[in-house]
C-alpha positions as CSV (number, residue, x, y, z in Angstrom):
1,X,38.5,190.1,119.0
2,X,38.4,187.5,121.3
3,X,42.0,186.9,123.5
4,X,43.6,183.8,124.5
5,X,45.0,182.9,128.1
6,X,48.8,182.6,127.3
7,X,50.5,180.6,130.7
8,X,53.9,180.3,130.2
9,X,55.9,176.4,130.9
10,X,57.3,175.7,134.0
11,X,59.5,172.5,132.6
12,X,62.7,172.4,132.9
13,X,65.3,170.5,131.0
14,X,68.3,168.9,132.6
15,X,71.5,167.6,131.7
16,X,71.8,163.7,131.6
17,X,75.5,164.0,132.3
18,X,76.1,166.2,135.6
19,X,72.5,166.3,136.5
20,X,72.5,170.3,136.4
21,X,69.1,171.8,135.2
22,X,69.8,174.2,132.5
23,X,69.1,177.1,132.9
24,X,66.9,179.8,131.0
25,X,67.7,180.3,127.3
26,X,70.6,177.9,127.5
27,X,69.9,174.6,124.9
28,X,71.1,171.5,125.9
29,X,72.6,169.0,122.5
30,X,70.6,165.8,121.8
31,X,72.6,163.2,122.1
32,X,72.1,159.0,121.2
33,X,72.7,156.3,123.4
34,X,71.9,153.0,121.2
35,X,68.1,153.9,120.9
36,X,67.9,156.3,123.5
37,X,67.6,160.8,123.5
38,X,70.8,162.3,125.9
39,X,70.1,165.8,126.8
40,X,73.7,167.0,127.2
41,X,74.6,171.0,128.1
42,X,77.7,172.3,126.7
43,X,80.1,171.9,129.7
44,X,79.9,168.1,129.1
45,X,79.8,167.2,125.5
46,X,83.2,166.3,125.7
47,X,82.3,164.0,128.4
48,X,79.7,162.3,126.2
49,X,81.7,161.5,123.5
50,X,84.0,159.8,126.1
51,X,80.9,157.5,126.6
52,X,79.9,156.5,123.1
53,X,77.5,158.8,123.3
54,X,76.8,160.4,119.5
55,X,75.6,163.8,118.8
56,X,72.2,163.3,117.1
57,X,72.8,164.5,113.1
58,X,76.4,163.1,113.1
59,X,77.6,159.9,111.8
60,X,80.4,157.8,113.7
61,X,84.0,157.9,112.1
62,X,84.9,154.5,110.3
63,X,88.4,153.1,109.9
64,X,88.4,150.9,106.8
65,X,91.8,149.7,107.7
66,X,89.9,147.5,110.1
67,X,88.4,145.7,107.9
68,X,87.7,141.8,106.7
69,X,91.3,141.4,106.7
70,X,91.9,141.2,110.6
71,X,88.5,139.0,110.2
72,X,90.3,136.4,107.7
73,X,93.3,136.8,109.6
74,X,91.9,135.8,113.0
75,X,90.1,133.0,111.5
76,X,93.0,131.3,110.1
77,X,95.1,132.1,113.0
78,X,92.2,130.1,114.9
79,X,91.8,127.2,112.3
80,X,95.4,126.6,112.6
81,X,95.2,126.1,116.3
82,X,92.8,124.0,116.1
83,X,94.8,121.6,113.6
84,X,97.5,121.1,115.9
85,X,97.4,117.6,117.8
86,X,96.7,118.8,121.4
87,X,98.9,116.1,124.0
88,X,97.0,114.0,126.1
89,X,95.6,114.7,129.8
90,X,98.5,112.8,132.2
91,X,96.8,110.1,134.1
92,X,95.7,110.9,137.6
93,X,95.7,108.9,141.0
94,X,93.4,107.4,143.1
95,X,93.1,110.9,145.4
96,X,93.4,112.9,141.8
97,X,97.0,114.2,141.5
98,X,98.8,113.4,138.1
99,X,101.0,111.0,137.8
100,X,103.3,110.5,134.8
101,X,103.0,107.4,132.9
102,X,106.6,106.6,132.6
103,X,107.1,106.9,136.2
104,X,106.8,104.0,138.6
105,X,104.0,103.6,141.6
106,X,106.7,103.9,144.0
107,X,108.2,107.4,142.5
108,X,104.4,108.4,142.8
109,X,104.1,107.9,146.1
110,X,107.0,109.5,147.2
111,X,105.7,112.6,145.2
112,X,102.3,112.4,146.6
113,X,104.4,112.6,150.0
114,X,106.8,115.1,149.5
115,X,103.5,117.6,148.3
116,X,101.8,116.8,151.6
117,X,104.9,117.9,153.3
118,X,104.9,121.3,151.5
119,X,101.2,121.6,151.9
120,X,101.9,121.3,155.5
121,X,104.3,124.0,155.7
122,X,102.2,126.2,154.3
123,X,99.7,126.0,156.1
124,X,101.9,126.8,159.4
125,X,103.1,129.5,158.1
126,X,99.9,130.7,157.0
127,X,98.7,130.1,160.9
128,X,102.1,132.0,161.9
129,X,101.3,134.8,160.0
130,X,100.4,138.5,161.8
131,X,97.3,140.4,160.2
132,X,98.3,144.0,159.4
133,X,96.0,146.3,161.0
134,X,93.1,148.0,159.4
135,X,93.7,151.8,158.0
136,X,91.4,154.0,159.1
137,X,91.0,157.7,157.4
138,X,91.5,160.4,159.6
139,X,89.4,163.5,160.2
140,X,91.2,167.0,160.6
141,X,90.2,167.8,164.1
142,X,90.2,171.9,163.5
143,X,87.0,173.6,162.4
144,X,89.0,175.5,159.5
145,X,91.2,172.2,158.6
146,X,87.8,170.7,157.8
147,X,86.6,173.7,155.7
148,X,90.0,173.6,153.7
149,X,90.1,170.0,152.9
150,X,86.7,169.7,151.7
151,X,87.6,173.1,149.5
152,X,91.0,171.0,148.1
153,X,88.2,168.0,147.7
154,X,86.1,170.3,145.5
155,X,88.3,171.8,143.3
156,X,89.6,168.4,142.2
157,X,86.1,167.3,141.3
158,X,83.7,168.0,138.1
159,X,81.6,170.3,139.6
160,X,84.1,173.4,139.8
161,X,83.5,173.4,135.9
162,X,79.5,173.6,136.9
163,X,80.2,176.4,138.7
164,X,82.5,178.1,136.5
165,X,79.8,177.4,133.5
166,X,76.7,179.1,135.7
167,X,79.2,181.7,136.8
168,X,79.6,183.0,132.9
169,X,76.0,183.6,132.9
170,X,75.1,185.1,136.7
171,X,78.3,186.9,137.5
172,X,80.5,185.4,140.6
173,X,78.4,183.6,143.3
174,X,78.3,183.3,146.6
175,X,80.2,180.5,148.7
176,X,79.0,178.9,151.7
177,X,81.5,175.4,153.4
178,X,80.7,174.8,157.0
179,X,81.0,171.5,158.9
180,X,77.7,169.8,159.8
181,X,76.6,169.6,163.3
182,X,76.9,166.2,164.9
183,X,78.5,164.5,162.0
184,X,82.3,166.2,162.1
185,X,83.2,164.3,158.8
186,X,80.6,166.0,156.6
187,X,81.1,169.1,155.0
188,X,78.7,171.0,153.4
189,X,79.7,173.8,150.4
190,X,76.6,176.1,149.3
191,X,77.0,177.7,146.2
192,X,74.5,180.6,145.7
193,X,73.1,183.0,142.9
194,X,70.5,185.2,143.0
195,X,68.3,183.1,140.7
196,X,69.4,179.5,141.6
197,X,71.5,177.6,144.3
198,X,73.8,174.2,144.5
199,X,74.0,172.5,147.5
200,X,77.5,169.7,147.8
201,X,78.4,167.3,150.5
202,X,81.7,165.9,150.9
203,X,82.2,162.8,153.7
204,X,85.9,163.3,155.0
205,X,85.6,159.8,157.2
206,X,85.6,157.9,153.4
207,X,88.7,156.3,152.9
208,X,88.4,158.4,149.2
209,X,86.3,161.3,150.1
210,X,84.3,162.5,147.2
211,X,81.9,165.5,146.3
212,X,78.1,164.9,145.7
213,X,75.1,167.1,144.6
214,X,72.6,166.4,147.6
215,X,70.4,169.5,146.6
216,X,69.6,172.4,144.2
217,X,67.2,175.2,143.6
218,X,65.7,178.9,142.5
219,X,65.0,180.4,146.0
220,X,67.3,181.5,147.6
221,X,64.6,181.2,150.4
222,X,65.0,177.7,150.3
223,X,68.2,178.1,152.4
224,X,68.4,178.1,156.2
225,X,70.2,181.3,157.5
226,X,73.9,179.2,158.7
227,X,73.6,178.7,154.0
228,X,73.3,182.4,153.6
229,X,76.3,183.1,155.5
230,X,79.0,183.2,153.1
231,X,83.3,182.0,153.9
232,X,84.2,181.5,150.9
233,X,85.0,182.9,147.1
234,X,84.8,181.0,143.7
235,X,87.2,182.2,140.8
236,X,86.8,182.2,137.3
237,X,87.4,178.6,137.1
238,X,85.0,177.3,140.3
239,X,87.9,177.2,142.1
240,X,86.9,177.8,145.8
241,X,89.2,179.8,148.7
242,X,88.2,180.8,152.0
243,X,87.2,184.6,152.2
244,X,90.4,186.3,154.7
């Protein structure tokens, strides 16, 4: 009997929402957008209904209530608007200001006058005026104040529940947040399993300082030895705190 060379698939899906490659044996849901196949995993369905997104078998709810009626309604409504005898446009001056057609050229004038006068004043006061200063975000000067405001950063964002979702499946991770050399305002959290790795940067010199993905992988390898150097402990939630 002859035998066949069976190689297995390297591919990889990943989910259109946070980004995050699934990983083995977990299925992602198809979504639609309009015309277009969503991968989602299960940590952000609920996020892809938020969009419009709809789950690929399933039919979107209708409210009948919403019906023709509103339709007729706001078409009347508009009809009926239009019906009404709209007044005319006041007459305007020779340098384009309004002028009312019972008043008199001379009460114009004065009125033309008397809004060059306010303009005026405005205008000095506008010169008179003091610009506020410019706010500028400030970094925590400690090494440790760093670390702890770019953990507080990361527990407010969407990727704890990324963590949390992989940590279900692998058992609690690893957690790596160290400041990077010769930029103080950027932090960078490593969080590591033995069969895959997240890498997050969060810039404390943004006015709002948020968390991105800036890297991911299988190796642990991949990581310089500073990565593999864990401060830091993740919770059943992806909640990080520093390691005492």
């Amino acid at each position: 009997m002859a035998t066949r060379d069976i190689r297995p698939t390297l591919t990889y899906a990943s989910c259109d929402v946070c980004g995050r490659t699934l990983l083995r044996g977990e299925r992602a849901q198809v979504y639609l957008d309009g015309a277009a196949h969503r991968s989602v995993c299960e940590l952000c369905t609920a996020r892809a209904a938020h969009e419009g997104w709809v789950r690929e078998g399933s039919l979107p709810t209708f409210d009948p209530r919403n019906g023709s009626s509103e339709r007729r309604g706001s078409l009347l409504r508009r009809l009926r608007q239009g019906s009404r005898s709209t007044p005319a446009p006041p007459a305007e001056g020779a340098d384009g200001e309004s002028i009312d057609a019972d008043s008199s050229p001379v009460d114009a004038s004065s009125g033309r006058a008397r809004r060059r006068a306010q303009d005026e004043s405005r205008r000095r006061r506008a010169a008179q005026h003091v610009r506020e200063p410019r706010h500028v975000h400030a970094i925590p000067s400690g090494f440790e104040q760093r670390i702890m405001a770019a953990i507080e950063i990361f527990n407010a964002s969407e990727h704890r529940r990324t963590v949390a979702g992989v940590a279900r499946s692998l058992g609690a991770p690893w957690v790596s947040v160290r400041p990077l050399d010769g930029r103080p305002g950027l932090v960078q959290v490593v969080v590591a399993w033995e069969l895959c790795w997240y890498r997050y940067e969060i810039d404390l010199s943004d006015e709002l300082p948020t968390v991105r993905l800036a890297g991911q992988g299988y190796e642990l390898d991949e990581l310089d030895e500073a990565e593999r150097q864990p401060n830091a402990a993740s919770d059943q939630n992806g909640a990080l705190s520093l390691i005492d």
